[in-house]
N, C-alpha and C positions, 0 to 999 in steps of 0.2 A: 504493500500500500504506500502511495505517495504523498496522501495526508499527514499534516503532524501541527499541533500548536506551537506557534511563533512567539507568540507572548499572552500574557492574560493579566490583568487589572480592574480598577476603577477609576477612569482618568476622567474627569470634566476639562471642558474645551480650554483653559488656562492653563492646564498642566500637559500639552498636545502641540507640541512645535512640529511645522514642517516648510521643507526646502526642496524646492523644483530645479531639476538638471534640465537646461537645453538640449543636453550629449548625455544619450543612453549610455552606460556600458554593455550593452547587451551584446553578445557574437551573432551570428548570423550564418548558419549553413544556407549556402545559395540553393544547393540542392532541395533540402526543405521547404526553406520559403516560395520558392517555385511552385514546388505541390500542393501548400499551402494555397497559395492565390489561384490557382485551378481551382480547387477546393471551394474556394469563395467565388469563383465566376459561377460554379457549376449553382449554389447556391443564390446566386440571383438570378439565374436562370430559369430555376423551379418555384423559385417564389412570383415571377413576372406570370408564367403559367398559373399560376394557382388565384391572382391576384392579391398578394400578400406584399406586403411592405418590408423594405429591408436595410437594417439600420446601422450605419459605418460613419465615426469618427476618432482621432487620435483618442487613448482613454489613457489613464494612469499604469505606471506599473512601480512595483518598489524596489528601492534602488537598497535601501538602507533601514534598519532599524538600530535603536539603542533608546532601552528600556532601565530606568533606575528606579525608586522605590517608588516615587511620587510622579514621573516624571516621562515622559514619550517622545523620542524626538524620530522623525521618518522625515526621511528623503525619498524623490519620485523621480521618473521620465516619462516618457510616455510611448507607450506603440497603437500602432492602426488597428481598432475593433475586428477589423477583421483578418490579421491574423493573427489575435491571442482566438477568435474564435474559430480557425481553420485548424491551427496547428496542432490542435490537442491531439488529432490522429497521428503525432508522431511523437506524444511525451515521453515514451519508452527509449526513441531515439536521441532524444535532447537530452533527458538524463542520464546517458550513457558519454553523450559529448562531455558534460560538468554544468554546473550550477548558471555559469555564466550564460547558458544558450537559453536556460526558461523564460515563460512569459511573462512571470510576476504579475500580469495585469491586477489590478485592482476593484475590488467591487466591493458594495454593505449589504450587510443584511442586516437587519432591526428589527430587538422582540419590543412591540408594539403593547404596551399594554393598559387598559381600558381602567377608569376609577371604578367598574363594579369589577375590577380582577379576572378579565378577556385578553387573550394575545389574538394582536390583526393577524390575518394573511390575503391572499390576494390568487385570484383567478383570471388566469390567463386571456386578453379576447382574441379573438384570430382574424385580428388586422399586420399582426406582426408574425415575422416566422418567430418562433420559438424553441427550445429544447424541451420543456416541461412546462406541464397544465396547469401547477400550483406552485407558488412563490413565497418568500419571504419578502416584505415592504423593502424597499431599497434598489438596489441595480449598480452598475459600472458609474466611475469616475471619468466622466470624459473629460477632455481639457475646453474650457469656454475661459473668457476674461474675465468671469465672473472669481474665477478660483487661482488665477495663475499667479495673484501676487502674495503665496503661502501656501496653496493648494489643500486649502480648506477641507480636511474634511468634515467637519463638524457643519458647518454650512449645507454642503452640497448632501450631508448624507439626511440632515433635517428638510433640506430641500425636495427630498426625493417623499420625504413621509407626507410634506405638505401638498407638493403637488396629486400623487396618488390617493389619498383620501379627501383632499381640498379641506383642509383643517389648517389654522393661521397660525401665528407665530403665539398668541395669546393662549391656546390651547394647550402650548406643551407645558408639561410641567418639570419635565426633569428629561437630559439628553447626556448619555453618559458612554465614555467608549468603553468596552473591555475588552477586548482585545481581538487579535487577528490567526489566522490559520493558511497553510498552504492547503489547497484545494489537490484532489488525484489529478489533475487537468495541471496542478504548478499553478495557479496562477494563487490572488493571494485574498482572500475574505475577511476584511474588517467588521463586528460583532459591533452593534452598539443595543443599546438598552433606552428606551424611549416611555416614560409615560404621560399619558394626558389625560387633561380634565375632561374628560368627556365618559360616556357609556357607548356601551355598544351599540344601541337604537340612536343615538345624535350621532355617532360616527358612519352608519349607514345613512339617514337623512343628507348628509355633510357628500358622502360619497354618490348619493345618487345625481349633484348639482356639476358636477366635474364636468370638465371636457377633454380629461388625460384618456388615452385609447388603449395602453399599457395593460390596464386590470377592465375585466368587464364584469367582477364581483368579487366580493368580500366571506371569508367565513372565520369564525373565533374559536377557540380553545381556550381551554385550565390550562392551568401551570405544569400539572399533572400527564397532560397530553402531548406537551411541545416536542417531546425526544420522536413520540410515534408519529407523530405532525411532521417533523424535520426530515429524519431519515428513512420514514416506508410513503408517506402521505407526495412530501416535496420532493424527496430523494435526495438529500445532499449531505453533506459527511457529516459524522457523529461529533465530529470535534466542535462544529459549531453551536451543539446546544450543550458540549460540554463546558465550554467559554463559559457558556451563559448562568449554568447554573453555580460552577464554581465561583464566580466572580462577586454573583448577586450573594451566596452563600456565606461571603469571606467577612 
């Protein structure tokens, strides 16, 4: 297994430094990235057919962590969405090259949680192509000028909860990092912890008003549920409801 936790905490956004590199250090096998980008023609190809929408810009990847008690500092660059999302057909081969070849991209996922004690998730619409039918709130850090001068994540990963359920900045009550994991795919899952003033029925009401095309419904769980929610429900690694619960735990 290519998963493993990277680090884990309770950092609020003042103890959370970060530094954006112009210049990857990333290598580059020509060979892969080639089939790679086939990969992704062939991919908007079948989405053009289907008429499904298909969505590529520079996103984040991590360059750098260093984690002290209190304290989180990450460095980033950036590569093209579409090939941290081609390449994963050859993660076996990149981490055979060394560490330097993976895609690090970056992306959140956020346990969403409701004042009557609900975690959000989110249901896929099929205006976009997609991997999977059900989600965790949050997505990929692309790079906009909204984030480039510190590469925010604490912004952009609040930004992703506000846009998807259309709930404001007034609503949240607590936005907290804990920390990050390497995905089986290499790339890299930041964990945050979100709660809001709201219930579950105003945060439906709230979701129905949207014009994001991302999620085209909403469903809730207990605390109790998240790990079978996470890894059979959404499908994605154990590590990240392990973050979750250790962190919130500690």
């Amino acid at each position: 297994m290519n998963s493993k936790i990277l680090f884990q905490g309770n950092f609020s956004k003042k103890n959370v430094t970060c530094k954006y590199n112009e210049v990857s250090s990333r290598k580059i096998d020509p060979v892969i990235e080639e089939k790679a980008k086939q990969i992704w023609q062939q991919k908007i190809q079948e989405a053009k057919e289907k008429g499904k929408k298909v969505w590529d810009q520079p996103v984040y990847r991590l360059e750098r962590i260093q984690v002290n008690k209190n304290t989180c500092e990450l460095e980033f660059s950036t590569i093209p969405f579409s090939i941290r999302s081609s390449i994963k057909e050859f993660t076996s081969d990149l981490i055979k090259k060394g560490k330097e070849y993976l895609p690090m991209a970056v992306y959140s996922s956020v346990f969403i949680e409701t004042i009557d004690g609900n975690f959000v998730f989110g249901e896929k619409s099929d205006k976009y192509v997609a991997n999977r039918k059900y989600s965790y709130i949050g997505g990929v850090f692309n790079r906009s000028g909204k984030y480039d001068d510190g590469t925010d994540l604490f912004n952009a990963s609040s930004n992703e909860v506000k846009e998807e359920l259309e709930v404001k900045d007034g609503d949240i009550e607590e936005f907290r990092l804990l920390g990050a994991f390497k995905s089986e795919s290499c790339n890299v899952g930041f964990v945050f912890y979100c709660r809001l003033k709201l219930t579950e029925d105003e945060i439906m009401e709230k979701f129905k008003k949207r014009n994001e095309l991302e999620l085209k419904n909403l469903f809730f769980a207990k605390k109790e549920d998240l790990r079978n929610i996470g890894v059979n429900k959404i499908g994605k690694e154990s590590e990240l409801v392990d973050i979750f619960e250790q962190s919130i735990n500690e």
